[in-house]
C-alpha positions as CSV (number, residue, x, y, z in Angstrom):
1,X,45.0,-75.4,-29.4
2,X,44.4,-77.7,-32.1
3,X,46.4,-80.9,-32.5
4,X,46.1,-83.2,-35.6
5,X,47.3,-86.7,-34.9
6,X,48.5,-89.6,-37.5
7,X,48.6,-93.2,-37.1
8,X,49.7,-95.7,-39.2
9,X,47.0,-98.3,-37.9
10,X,43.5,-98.6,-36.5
11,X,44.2,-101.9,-34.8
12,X,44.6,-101.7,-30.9
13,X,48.1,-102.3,-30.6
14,X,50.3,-100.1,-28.3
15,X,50.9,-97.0,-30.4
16,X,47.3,-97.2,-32.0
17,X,46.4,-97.5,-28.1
18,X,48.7,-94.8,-26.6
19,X,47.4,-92.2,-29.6
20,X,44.0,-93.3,-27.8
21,X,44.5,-92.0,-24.8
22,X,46.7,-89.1,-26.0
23,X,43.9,-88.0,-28.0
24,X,41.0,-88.4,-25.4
25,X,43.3,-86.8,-22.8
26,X,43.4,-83.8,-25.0
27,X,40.8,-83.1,-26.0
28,X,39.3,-83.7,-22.5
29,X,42.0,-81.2,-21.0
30,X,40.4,-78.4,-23.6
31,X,42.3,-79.1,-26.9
32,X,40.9,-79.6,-30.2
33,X,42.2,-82.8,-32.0
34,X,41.5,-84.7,-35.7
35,X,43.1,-88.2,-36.8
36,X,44.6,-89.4,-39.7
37,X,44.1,-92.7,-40.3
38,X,45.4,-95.0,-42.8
39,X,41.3,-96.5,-43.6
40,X,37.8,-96.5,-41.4
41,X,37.5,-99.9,-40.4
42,X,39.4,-101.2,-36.6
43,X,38.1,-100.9,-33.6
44,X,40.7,-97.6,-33.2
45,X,38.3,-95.8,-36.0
46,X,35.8,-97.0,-33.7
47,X,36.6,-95.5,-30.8
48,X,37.7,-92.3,-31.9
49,X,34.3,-91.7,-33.3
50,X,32.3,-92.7,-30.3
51,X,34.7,-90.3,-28.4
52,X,33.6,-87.9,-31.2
53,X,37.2,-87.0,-32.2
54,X,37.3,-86.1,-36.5
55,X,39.0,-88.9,-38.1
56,X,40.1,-88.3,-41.7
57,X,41.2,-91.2,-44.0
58,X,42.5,-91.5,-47.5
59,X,44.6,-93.4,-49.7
60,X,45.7,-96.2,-47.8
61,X,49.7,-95.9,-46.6
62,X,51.9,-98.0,-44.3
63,X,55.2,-97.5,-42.2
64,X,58.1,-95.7,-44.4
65,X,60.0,-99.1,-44.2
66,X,61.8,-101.1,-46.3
67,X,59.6,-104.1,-47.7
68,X,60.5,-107.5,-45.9
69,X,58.0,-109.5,-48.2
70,X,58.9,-113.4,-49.1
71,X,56.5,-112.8,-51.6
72,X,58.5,-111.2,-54.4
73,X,55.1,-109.2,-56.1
74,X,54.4,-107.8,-52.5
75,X,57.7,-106.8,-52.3
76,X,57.6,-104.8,-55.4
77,X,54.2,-103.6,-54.7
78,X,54.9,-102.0,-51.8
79,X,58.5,-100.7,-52.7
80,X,56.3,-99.0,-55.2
81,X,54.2,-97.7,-53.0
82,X,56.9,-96.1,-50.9
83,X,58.6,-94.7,-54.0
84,X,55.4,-92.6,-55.3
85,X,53.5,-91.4,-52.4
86,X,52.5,-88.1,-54.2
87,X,48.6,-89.2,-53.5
88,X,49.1,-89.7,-49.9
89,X,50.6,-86.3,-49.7
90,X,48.5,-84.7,-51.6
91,X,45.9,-86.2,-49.0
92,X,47.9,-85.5,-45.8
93,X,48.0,-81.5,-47.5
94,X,44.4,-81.2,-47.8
95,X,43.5,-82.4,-44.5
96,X,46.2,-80.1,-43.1
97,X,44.4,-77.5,-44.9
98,X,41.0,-78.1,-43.8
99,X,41.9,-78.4,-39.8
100,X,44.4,-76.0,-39.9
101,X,46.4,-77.6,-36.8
102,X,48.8,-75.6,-34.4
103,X,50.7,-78.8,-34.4
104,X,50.9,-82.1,-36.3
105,X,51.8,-84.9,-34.6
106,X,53.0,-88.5,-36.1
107,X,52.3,-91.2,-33.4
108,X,55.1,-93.7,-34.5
109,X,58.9,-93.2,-35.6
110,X,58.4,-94.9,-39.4
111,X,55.9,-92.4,-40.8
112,X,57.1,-89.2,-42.5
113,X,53.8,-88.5,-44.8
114,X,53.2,-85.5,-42.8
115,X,56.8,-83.8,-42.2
116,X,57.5,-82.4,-45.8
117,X,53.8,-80.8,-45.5
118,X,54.5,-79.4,-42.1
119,X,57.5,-78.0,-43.1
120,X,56.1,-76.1,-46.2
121,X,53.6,-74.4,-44.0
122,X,56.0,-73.8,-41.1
123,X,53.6,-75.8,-38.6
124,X,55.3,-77.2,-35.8
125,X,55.8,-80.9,-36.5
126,X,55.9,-83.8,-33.4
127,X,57.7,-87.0,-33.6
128,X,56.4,-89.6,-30.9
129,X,59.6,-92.4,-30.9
130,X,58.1,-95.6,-29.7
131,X,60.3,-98.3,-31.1
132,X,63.9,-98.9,-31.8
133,X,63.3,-99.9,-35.2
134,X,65.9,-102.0,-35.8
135,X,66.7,-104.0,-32.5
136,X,62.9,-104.9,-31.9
137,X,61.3,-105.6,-35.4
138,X,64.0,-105.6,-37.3
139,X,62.9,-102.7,-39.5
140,X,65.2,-100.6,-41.9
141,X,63.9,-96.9,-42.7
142,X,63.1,-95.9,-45.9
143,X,65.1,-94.8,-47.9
144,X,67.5,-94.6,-44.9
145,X,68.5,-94.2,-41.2
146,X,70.8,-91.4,-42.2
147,X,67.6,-89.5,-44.0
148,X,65.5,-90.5,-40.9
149,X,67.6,-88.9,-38.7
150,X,68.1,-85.8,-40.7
151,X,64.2,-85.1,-40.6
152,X,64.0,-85.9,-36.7
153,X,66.4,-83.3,-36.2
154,X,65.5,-80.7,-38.8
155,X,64.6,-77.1,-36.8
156,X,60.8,-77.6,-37.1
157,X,60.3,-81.0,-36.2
158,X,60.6,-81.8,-32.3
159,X,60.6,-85.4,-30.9
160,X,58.9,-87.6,-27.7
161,X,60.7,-90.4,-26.7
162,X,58.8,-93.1,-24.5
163,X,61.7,-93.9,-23.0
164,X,65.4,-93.0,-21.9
165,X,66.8,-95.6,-24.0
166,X,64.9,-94.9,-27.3
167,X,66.1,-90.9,-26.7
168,X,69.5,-92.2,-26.6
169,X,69.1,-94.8,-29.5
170,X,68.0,-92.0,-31.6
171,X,70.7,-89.3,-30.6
172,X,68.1,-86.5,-29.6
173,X,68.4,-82.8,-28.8
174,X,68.4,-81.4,-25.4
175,X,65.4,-79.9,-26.8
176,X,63.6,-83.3,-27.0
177,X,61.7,-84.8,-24.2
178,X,61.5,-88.0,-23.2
179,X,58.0,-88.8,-22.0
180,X,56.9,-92.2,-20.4
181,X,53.4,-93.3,-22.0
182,X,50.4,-92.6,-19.6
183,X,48.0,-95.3,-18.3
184,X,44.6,-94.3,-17.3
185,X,43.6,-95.9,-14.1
186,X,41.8,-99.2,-14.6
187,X,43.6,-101.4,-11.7
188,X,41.1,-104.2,-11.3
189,X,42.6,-104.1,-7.6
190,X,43.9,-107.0,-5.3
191,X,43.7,-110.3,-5.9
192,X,43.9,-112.5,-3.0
193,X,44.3,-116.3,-4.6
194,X,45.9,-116.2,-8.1
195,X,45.0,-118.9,-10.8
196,X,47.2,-121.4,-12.1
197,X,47.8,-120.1,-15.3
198,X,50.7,-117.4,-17.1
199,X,49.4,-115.0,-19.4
200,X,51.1,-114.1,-22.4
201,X,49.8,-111.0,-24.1
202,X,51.1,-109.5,-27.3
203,X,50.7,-110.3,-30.7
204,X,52.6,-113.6,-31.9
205,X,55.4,-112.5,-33.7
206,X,59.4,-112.9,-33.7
207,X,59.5,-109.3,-31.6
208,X,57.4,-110.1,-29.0
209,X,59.8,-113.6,-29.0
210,X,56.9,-115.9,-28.2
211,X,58.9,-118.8,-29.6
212,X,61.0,-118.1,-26.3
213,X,58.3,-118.4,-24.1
214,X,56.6,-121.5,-25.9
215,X,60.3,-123.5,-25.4
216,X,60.5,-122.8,-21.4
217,X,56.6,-123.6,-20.7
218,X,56.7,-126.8,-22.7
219,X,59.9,-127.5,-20.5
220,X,57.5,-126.0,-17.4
221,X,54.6,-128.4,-18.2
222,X,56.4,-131.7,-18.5
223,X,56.5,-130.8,-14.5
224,X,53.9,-128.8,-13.1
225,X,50.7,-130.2,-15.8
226,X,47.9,-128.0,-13.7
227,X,49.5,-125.2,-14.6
228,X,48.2,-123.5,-18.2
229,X,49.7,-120.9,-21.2
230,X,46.8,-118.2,-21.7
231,X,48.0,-116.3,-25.2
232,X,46.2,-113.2,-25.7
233,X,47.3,-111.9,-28.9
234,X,46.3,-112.0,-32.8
235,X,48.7,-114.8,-34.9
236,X,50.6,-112.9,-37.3
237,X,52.0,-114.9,-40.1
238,X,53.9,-117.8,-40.5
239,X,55.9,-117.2,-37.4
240,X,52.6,-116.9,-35.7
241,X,51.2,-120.4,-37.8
242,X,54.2,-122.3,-36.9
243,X,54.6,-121.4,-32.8
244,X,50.8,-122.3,-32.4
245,X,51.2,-125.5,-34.7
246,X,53.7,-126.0,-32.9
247,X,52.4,-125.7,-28.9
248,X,49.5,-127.6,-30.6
249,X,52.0,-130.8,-31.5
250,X,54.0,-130.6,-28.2
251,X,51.7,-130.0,-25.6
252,X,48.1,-131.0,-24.8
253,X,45.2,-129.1,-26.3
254,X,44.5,-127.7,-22.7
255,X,47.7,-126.4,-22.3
256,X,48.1,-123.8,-24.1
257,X,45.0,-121.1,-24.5
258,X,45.2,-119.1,-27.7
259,X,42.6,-116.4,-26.8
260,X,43.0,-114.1,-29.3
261,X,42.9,-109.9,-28.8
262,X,40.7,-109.6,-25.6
263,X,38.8,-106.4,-25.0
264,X,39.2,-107.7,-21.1
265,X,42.8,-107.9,-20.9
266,X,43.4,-106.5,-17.7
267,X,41.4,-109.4,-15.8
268,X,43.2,-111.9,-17.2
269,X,46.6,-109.9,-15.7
270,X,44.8,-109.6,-12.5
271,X,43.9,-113.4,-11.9
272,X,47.0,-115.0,-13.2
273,X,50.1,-116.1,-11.5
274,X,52.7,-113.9,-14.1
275,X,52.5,-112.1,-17.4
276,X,55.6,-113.2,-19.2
277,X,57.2,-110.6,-21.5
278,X,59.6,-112.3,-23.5
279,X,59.9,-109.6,-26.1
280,X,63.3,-109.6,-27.5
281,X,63.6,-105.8,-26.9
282,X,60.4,-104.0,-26.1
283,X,60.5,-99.7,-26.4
284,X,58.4,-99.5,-23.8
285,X,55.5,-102.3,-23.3
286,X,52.4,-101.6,-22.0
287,X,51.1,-104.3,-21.3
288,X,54.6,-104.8,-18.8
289,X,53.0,-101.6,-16.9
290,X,49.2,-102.4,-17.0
291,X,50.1,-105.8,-15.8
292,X,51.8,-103.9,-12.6
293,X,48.9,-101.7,-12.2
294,X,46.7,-105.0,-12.2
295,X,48.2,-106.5,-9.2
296,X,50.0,-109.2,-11.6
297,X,53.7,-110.2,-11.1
298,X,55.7,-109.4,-14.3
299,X,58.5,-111.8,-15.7
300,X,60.1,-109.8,-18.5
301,X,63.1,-110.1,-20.2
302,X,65.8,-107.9,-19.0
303,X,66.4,-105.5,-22.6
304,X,65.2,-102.3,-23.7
305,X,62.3,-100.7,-22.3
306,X,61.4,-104.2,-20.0
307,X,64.5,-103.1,-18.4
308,X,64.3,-99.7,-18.0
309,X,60.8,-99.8,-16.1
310,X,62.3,-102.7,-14.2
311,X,64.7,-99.9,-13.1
312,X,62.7,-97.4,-12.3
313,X,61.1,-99.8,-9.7
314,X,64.4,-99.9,-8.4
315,X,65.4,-96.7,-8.3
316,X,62.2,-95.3,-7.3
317,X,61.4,-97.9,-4.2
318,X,64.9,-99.4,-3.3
319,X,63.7,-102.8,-4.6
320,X,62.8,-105.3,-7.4
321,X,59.0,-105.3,-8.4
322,X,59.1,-108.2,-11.0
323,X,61.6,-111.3,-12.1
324,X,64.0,-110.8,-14.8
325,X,65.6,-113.0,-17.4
326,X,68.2,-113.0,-20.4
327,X,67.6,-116.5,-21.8
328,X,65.2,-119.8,-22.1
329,X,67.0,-121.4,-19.1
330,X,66.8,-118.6,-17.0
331,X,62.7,-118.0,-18.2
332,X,62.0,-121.3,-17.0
333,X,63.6,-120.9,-13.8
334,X,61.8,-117.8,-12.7
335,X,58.2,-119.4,-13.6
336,X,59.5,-121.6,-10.7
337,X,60.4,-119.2,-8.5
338,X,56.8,-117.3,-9.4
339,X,54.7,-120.4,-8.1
340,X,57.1,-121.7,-5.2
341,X,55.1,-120.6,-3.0
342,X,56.9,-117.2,-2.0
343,X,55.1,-114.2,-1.0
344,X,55.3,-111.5,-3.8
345,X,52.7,-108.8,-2.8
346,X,55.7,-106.9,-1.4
347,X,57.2,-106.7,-5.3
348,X,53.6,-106.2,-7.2
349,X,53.1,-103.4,-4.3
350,X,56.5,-101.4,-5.4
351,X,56.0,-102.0,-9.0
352,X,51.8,-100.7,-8.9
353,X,53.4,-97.6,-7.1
354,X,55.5,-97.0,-9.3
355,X,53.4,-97.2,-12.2
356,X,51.2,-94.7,-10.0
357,X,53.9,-92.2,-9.6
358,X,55.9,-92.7,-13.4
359,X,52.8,-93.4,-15.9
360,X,50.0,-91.5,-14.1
361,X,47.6,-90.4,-16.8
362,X,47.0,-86.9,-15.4
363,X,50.8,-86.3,-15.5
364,X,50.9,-87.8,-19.2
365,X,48.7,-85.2,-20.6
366,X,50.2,-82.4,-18.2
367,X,53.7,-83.1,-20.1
368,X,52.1,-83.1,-23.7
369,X,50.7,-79.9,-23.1
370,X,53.2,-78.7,-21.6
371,X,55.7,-79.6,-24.6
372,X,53.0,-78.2,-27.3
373,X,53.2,-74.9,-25.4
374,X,56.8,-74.9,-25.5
375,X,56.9,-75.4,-29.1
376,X,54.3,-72.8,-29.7
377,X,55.9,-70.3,-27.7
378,X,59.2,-70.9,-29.6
């Protein structure tokens, strides 16, 4: 079987890293797989080549959203760019034409270069839904959600949801599947004595509702000063500019650790006393679940796809694995109640299992192939 993927980035976000994995796990499970990717530099180019998967790039394209530029000649720039994209098809049509997939499939929702070219040749097209969209970046599909939803559900075009919530957000077909993303097993195992310090790690935008967090820890601080912000996430923009000007006015230096993207992520979960996920409504977060798998209490807040693998936890082991929130004042409380002094191993226990048992990687891949197959059969 051969699989072409597309991407809309080659920075190691969550999607970029998801298609990762998806990709590898493929083609390790006997598939055949190419990427389309929007230019060759990022360290998801990168890896994809060492892992010796074809990657194909082009004209340069972006998500098929509406512009939300301050900058007026952006704006235009790149409402012009969505309005004539005959290159990038053209592009997406020759590299269709030179793989010759079984299946094309579009790693985010807000990408539709590759539908229209799918349908023309009557190859099966698959929609991965990871985000809402509207409720956690504030995005508006281009041209519009009524035309989104019109190619989602079009006869050759299938869909993966990463969660319950995002199938029912975008009103699926029993024929969809919803899918949990898979995480390959890196658990850095037990730590005994965790350090005084709550990791943050996402990039620093308005979704990910740092801002949130950076309000409750300078209220945490002014009590408990041995205890330190690690932020391990790229600054993007001015919202990123003013939070870390911002925990740089308020707070001492040694406060607050910007760290940047770390390649070593997961030992940074697995020594610190919480990840906080203040995310304003996350599809699915992985770090949330790679944080469980890492031995590291989560403290997330209690929307979207935070909520729904809080849940699962739940449902699956008749008990809470991590602390939830809805507001600053509640944030700040469970940071309390994380370094009181209170025994949590039993909740990072039910929450690693579950993670084991719902986001297994061999299971991932068994459910991808098993959807291609389905679709191919059809």
């Amino acid at each position: 079987m051969k699989v072409l993927y597309i991407s809309n980035s080659t920075a190691m976000s969550g999607a970029p890293k998801a298609l990762l994995n998806l990709a590898t796990g493929f083609v390790h499970a006997g598939g055949e797989a190419a990427v389309v990717l929007p230019d060759r530099k990022g360290p998801l180019f990168d890896k994809l080549e060492k892992a010796g998967i074809k990657c194909y790039s082009g004209p340069e394209y972006g998500l098929s959203i509406w512009p939300v530029c301050i900058n007026p000649i952006k704006r235009k720039k790149r409402l012009k760019a969505l309005e004539d994209r005959s290159e990038v098809i053209r592009f997406v049509d020759s590299v269709i034409d030179d793989f010759a997939p079984d299946i094309v499939h579009t790693n985010v929702g807000p990408l539709d270069i590759a539908v229209e070219s799918c349908r023309n040749r009557n190859i099966p097209h698959v929609w991965h839904l990871r985000e809402y969209q509207d409720l956690d970046f504030g995005m508006t599909f281009y041209p519009s959600r009524e035309r989104f939803e019109e190619l989602l559900h079009f006869t050759g075009n299938h869909n993966i949801a990463i969660t319950e919530d995002i199938f029912r957000h975008w009103n699926l077909r029993p024929s969809d599947k919803v899918i949990y993303d898979g995480l390959p097993d890196v658990s850095t195992g037990k730590t005994l004595l965790k350090e005084k310090y709550f990791l943050y790690a996402a990039r620093i935008e308005k979704a990910k509702g740092f801002g949130t967090l950076a309000v409750a820890f300078r209220r945490f601080h002014r009590q408990r000063k041995d205890f330190k912000l690690v932020v391990a996430g790229r600054s993007c923009g001015l919202y990123g500019f003013f939070w870390k000007c911002w925990c740089r006015i308020v707070m001492p230096r040694e406060a607050v650790k910007f760290v940047g993207a770390v390649s070593d992520v997961d030992k940074l979960m697995n020594r610190a006393s919480a990840l906080i996920v203040p995310s304003r409504c996350e599809a699915f977060g992985f770090s949330t679940a790679e944080a469980m798998q890492n031995d590291c209490l989560v403290i997330g807040r209690n929307t979207g796809g935070t909520k729904e693998q809080f849940d699962n936890i739940v449902r699956i082991s008749g008990g809470e694995g991590a602390l939830r929130f809805s507001s600053t004042k509640e944030l700040l409380r469970e940071m309390k109640v994380a370094i009181s002094g209170d025994d949590f191993s039993e909740m990072r226990d039910r929450a690693a299992r579950t993670v084991a048992q719902m986001y297994g990687f061999n299971d991932y891949i068994s459910n991808i192939l098993s959807f291609y197959n389905s679709i191919l059969q059809k």
